[in-house]
Backbone bond lengths (Angstrom), bond angles and torsions (degrees), N, CA, C in turn:
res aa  C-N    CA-C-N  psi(-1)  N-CA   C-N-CA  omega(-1)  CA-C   N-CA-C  phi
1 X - - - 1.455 - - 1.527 110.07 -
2 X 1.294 121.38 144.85 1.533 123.62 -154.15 1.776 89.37 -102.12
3 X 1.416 93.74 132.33 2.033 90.75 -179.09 1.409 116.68 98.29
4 X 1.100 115.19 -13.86 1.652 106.43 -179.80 1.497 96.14 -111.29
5 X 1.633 100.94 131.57 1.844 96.54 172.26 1.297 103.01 -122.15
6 X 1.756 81.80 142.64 2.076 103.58 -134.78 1.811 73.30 -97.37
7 X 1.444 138.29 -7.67 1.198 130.40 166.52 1.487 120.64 -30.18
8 X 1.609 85.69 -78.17 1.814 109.80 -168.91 1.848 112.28 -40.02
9 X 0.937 111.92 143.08 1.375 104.52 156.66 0.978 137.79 -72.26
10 X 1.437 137.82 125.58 1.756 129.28 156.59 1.316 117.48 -33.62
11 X 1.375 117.80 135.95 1.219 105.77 159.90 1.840 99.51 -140.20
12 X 1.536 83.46 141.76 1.591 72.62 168.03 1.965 103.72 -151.86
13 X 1.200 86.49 145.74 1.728 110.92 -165.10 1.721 100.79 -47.97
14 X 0.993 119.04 113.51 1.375 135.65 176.80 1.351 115.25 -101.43
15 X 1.148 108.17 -29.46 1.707 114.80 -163.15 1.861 100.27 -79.18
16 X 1.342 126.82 -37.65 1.852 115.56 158.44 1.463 96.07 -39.77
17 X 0.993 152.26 -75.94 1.676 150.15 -152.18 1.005 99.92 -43.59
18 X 1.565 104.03 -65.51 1.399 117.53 -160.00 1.489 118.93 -33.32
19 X 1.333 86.57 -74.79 2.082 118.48 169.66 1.570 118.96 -39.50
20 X 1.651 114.04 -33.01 1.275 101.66 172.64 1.905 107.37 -103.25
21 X 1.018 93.03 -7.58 1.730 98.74 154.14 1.607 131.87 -47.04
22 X 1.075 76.24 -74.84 2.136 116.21 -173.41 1.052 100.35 -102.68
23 X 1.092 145.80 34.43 2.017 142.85 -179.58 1.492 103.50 31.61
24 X 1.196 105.86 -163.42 1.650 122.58 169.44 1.377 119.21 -77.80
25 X 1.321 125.82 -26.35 1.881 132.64 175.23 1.119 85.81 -89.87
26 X 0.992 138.09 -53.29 2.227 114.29 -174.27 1.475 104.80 -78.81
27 X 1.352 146.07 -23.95 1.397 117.14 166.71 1.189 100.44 -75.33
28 X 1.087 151.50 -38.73 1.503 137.29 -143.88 1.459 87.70 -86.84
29 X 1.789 131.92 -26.46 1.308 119.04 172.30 1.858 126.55 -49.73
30 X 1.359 82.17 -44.67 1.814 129.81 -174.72 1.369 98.10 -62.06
31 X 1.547 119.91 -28.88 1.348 116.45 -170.47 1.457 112.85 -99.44
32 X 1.135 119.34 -23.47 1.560 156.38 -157.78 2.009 84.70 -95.43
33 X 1.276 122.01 -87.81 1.196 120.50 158.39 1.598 134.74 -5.70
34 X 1.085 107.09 -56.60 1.323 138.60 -161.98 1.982 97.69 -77.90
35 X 1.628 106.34 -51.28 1.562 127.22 -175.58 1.502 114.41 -71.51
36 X 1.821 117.83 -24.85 1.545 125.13 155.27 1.320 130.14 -79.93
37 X 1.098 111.11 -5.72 1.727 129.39 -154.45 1.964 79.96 -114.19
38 X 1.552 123.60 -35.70 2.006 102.97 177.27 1.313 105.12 -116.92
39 X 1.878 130.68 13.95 0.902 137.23 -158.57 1.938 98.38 -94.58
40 X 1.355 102.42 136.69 1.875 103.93 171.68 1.361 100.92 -57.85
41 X 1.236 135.40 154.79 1.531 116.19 -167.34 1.776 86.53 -108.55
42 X 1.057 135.13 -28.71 1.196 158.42 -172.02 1.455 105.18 -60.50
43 X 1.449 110.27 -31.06 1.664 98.23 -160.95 2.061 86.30 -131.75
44 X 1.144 88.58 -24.23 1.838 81.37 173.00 1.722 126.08 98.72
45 X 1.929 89.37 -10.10 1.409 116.70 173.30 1.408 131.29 -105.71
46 X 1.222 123.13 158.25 1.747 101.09 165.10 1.423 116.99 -97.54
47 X 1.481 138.26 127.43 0.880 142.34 -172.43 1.674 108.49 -117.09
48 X 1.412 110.67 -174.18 1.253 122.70 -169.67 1.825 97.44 -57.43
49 X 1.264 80.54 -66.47 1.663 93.52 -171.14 1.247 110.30 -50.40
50 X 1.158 131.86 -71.91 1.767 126.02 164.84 1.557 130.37 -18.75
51 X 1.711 105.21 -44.86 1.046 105.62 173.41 1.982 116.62 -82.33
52 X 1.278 89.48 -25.09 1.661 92.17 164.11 1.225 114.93 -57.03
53 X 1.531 128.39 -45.58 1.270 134.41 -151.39 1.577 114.19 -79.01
54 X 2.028 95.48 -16.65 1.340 102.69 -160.31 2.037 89.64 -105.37
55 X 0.762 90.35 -21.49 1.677 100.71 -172.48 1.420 120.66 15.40
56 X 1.685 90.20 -60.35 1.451 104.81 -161.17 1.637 120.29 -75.64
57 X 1.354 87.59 -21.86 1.569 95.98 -171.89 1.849 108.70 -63.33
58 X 1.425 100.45 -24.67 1.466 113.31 -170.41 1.542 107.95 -83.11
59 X 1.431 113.26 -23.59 1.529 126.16 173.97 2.162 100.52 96.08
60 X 1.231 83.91 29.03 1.672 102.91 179.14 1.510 131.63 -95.63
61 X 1.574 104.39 -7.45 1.379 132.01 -168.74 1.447 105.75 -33.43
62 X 1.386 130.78 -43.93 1.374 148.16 -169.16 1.131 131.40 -81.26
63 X 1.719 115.89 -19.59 1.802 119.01 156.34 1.330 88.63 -70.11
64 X 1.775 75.98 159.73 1.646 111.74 -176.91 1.427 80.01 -105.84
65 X 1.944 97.05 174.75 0.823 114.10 -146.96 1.714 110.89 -68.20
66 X 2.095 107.20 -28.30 1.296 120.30 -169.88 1.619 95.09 -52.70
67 X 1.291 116.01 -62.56 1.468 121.49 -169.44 1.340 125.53 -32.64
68 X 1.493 99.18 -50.33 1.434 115.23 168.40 1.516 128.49 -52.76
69 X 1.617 120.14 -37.86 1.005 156.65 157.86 1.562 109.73 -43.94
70 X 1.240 105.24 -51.59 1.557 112.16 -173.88 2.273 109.10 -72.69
71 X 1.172 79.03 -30.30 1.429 90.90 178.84 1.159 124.84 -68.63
72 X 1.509 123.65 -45.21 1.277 136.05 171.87 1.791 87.93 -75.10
73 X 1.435 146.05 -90.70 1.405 100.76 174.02 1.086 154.54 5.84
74 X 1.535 127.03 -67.21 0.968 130.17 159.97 1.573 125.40 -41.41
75 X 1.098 130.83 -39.31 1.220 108.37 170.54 1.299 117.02 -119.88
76 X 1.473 130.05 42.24 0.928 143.48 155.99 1.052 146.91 -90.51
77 X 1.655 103.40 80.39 1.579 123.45 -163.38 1.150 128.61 -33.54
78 X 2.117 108.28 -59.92 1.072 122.48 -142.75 2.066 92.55 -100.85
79 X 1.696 120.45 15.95 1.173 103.95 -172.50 1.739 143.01 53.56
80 X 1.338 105.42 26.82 1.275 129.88 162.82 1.323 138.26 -92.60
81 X 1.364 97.83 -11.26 1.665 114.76 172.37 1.285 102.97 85.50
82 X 0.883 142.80 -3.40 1.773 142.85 170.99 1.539 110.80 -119.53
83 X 1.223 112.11 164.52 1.498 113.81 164.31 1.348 120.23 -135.91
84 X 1.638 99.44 141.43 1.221 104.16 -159.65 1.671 107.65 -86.41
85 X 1.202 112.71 -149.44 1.888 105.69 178.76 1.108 121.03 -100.91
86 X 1.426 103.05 -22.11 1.449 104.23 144.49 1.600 135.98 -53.82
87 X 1.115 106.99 -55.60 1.785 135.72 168.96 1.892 104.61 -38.64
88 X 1.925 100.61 -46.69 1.076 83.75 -162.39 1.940 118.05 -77.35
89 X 1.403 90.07 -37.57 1.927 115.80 178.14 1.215 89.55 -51.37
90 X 1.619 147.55 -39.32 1.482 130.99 -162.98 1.657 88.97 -80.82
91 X 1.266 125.69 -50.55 1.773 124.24 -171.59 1.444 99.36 -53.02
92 X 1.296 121.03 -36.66 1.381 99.54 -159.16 1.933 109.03 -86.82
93 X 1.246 99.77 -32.75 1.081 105.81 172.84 1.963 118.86 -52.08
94 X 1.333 106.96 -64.04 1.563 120.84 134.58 1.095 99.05 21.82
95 X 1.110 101.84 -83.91 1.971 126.21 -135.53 1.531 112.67 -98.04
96 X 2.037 102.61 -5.15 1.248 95.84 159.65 1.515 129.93 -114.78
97 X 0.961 125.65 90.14 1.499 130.64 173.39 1.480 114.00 0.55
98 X 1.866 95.28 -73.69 1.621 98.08 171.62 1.525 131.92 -31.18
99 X 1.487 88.69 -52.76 1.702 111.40 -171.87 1.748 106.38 -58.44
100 X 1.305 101.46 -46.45 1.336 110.12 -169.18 1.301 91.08 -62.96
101 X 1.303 124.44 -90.89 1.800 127.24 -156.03 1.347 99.68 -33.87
102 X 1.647 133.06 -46.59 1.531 120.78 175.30 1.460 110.33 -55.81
103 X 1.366 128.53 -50.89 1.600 111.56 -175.60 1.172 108.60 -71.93
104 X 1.391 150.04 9.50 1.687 154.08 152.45 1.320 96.64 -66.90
105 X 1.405 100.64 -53.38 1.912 82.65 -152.89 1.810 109.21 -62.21
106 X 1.726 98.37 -42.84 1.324 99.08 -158.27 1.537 97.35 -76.70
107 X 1.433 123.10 -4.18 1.401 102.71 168.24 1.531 114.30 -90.45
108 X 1.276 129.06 -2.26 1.184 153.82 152.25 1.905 104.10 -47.45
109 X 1.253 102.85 -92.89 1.455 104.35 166.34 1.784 124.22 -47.36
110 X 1.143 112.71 -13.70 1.756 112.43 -176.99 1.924 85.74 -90.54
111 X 1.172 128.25 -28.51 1.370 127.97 -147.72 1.872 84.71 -96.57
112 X 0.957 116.14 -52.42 1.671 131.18 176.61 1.415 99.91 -47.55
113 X 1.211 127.19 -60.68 1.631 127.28 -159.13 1.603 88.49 -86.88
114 X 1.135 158.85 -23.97 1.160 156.32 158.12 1.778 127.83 -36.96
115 X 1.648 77.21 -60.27 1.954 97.88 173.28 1.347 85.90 -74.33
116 X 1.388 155.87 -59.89 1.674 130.76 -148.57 1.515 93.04 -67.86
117 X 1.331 137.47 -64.52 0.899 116.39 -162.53 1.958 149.20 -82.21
């Protein structure tokens, strides 16, 4: 098919499932999990290289290295070039649409039941 580049990866937001799966204490386990499994174990962070090293497991084998680079950027708050586990649970959250519009609403409703009372 002319226009679709069969390169890129799919991605599609898993982590809504997840959360109404596993509640909020089992994703955040899942997420926690997820941050030791691409983390340098050595330095306690995930870095370029770590996440290179882990690539494949993510189905990522095929960025180069800039890409990779850009990623750990991306959610790298504190400007250290790595991300911490904190750094990473805020990216992932980020990166899910689903996830996001659910933490609006219910901070919507936590902010609502606040002012009534």
């Amino acid at each position: 098919m002319a226009g679709i580049n069969r390169t890129a990866p799919d991605f599609e937001d898993l982590l809504p499932a997840m959360a109404e799966k596993l509640g909020r204490d089992g994703l955040m386990r899942e997420l926690c999990n997820g941050f030791k499994v691409l983390m340098d174990k050595d330095k306690g962070v995930i870095t370029v290289a770590s996440l290179k090293s882990n690539a494949a497991m993510l189905g990522l084998q095929d960025l180069r290295d800039d890409e990779l680079a850009s990623m750990v950027r991306e959610g790298d708050l504190d400007g250290d070039g790595a991300l911490s586990e904190m750094e990473f649970c805020v990216l992932m959250f980020r990166l899910s649409p689903g996830l996001m519009e659910e933490s609006h609403l219910l901070f919507e409703e936590m902010l609502e039941q606040e002012l009534n009372s």
